[in-house]
C-alpha positions as CSV (number, residue, x, y, z in Angstrom):
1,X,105.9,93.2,107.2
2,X,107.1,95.8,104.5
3,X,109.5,99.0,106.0
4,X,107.0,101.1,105.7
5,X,104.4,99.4,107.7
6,X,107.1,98.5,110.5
7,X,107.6,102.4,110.5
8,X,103.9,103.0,111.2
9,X,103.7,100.7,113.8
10,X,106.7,102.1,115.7
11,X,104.9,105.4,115.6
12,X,101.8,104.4,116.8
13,X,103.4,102.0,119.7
14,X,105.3,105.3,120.7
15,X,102.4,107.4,121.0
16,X,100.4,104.7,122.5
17,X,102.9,104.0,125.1
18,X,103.2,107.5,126.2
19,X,99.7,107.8,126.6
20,X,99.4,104.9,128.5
21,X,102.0,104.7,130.9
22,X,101.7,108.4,130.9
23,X,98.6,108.4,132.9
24,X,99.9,105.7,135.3
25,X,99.0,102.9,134.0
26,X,101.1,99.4,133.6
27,X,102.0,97.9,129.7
28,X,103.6,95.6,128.5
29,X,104.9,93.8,125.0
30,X,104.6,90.8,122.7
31,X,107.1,91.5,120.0
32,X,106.1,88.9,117.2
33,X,107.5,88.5,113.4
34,X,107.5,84.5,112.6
35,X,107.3,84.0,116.1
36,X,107.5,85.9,119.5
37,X,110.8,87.0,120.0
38,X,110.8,88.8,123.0
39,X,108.3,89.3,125.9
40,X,108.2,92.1,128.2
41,X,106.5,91.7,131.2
42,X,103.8,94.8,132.1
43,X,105.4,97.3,134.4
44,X,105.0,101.4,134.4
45,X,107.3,104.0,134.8
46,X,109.6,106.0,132.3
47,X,111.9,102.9,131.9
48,X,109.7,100.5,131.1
49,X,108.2,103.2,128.4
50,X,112.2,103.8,127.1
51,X,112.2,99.3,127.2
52,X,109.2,99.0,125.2
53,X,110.2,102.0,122.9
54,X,113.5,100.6,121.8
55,X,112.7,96.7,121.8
56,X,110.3,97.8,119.2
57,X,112.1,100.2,117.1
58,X,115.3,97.4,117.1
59,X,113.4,94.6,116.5
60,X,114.1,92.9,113.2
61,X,111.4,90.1,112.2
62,X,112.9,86.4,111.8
63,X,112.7,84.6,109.0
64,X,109.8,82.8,107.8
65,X,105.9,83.4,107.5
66,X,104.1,84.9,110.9
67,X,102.0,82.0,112.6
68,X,99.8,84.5,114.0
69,X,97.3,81.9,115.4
70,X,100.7,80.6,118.2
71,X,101.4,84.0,119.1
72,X,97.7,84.7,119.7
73,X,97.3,81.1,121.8
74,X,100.8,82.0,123.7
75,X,99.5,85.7,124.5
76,X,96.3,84.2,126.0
77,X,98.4,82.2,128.4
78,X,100.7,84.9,128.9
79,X,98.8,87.8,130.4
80,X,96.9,86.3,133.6
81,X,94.9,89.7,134.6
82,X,92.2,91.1,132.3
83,X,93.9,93.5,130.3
84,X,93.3,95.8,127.3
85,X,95.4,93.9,124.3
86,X,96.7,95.5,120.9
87,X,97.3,93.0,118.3
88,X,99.4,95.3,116.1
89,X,99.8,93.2,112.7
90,X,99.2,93.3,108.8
91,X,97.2,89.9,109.7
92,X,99.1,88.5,107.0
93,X,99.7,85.0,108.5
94,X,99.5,81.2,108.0
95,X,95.6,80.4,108.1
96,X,93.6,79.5,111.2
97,X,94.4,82.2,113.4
98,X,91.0,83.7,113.8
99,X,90.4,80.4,116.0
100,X,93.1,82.2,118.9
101,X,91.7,85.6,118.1
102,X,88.1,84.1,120.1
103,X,89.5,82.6,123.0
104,X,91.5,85.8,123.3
105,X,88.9,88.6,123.3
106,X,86.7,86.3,125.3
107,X,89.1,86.9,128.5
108,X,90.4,90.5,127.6
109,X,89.3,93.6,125.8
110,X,91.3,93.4,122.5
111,X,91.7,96.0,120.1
112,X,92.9,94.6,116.4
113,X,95.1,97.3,114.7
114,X,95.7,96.5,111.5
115,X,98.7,97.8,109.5
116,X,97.8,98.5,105.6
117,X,99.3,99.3,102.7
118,X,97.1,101.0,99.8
119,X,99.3,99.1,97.3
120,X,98.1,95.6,98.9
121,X,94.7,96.2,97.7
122,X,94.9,98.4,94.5
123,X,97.6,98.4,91.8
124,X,98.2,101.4,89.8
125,X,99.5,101.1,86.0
126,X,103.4,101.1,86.4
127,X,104.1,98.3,83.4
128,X,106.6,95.7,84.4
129,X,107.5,95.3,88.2
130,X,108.8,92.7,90.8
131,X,107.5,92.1,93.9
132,X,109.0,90.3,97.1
133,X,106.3,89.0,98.9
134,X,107.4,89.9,102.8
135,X,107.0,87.1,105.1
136,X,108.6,84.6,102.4
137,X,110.6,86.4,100.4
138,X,109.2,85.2,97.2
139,X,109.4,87.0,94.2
140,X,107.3,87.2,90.8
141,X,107.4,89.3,87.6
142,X,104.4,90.6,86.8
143,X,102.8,93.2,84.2
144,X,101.0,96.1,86.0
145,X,99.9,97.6,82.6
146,X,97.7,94.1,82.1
147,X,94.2,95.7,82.6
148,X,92.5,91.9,83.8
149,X,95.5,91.4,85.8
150,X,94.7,94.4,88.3
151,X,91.3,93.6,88.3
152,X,92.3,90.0,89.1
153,X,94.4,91.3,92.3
154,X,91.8,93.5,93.2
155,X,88.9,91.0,93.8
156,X,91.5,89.0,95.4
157,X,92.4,91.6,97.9
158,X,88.4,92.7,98.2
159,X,87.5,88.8,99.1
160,X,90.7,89.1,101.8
161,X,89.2,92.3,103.2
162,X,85.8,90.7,103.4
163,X,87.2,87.4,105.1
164,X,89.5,89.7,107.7
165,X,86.2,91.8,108.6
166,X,84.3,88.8,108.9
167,X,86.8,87.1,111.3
168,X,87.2,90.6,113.0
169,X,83.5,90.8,113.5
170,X,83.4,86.8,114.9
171,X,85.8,87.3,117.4
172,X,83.8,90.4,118.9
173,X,87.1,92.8,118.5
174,X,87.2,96.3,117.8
175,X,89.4,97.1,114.6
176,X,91.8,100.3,114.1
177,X,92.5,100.6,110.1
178,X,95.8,102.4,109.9
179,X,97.4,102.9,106.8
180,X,101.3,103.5,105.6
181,X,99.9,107.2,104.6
182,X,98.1,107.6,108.0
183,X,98.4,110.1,110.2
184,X,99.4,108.3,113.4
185,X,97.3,110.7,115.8
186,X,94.8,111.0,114.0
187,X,94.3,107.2,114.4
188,X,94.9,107.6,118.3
189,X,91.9,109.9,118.0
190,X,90.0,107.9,116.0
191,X,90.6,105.2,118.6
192,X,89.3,107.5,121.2
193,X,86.0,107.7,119.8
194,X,85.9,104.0,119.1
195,X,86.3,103.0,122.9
196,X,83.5,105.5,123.3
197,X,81.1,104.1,121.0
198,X,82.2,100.7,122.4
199,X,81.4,101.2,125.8
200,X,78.2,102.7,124.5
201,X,77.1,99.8,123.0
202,X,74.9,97.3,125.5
203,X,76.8,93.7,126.8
């Protein structure tokens, strides 16, 4: 996950967590990068807010690409009660997770909140550049000026949007876009009126 998206989702845990807890209820955390590296059990109160708050703004993701589909399968045996679940990722993982994400939002009510970057789907003409993918640290060369080369890396990131919506809409989970440029409570309120819609809509 790039800086910048780790940044967002610090925000948006903060706010969320306030809310939350704020109104009495109990929370607790999965804190995932290639794995899950630390689990908080669900409590309330002001400390657990301050635990949450700081294991996530400390966290520094382990080496290695995110197996997204383990975490997923581990959280489902993890929380026993039905909950309300944020998956907070980029849902940039190692294939097969969807199959988790099912099970999953079969026995709680799971919100996917997906972390984007505007740069992961469109590149703007900035000639030569290198980028370092994030999860494996791979880096290439490319030419950004290259007019069949952006439109190359845009289908590719149009058929990943498509295949994430489409896995998204499988699993039955409501999805919260939020992206680098974002404003963070605007996307809590935009949340808002998604649970209303959702319990709106008939079983």
């Amino acid at each position: 996950m790039s800086v910048s998206k780790h940044a967002v989702m610090v925000e948006f845990t903060t706010l969320l967590c306030r809310l939350l807890l704020g109104r009495g209820n109990r929370a607790g955390a999965m804190i995932f990068s290639g794995r899950i590296d630390r689990l908080i059990p669900a409590n309330g109160g002001r400390r657990q807010l301050l635990l949450i708050l700081n294991e996530v703004a400390n966290h520094r993701p382990s080496p290695g690409s995110t197996d997204l589909k383990q975490v997923l399968k581990e959280a489902a045996g993890a929380i026993r009660r039905r909950s309300l679940v944020f998956v907070v990722s980029d849902f940039i993982s190692t294939p097969g997770w969807e199959e988790s994400l099912t099970p999953l939002a079969m026995r709680h009510d799971v919100v996917a909140v997906r972390l984007t970057d505007p740069l992961e789907t469109r590149l703007p003409d900035l000639g030569f550049l290198t980028f370092q993918d994030a999860e494996s640290g791979e880096q290439m060369f490319v030419d950004t000026h290259a007019r069949d080369f952006r439109k190359r890396f845009a289908a590719a990131a149009d058929a990943r949007e498509n295949a994430l919506r489409a896995a998204f809409e499988r699993a039955g989970v409501d999805v919260l876009e939020l992206a680098t440029e974002d404003d963070v409570v605007d996307a809590l309120m935009r949340f808002s009126e998604m649970r209303k819609q959702s319990l709106r809509r008939p079983a």
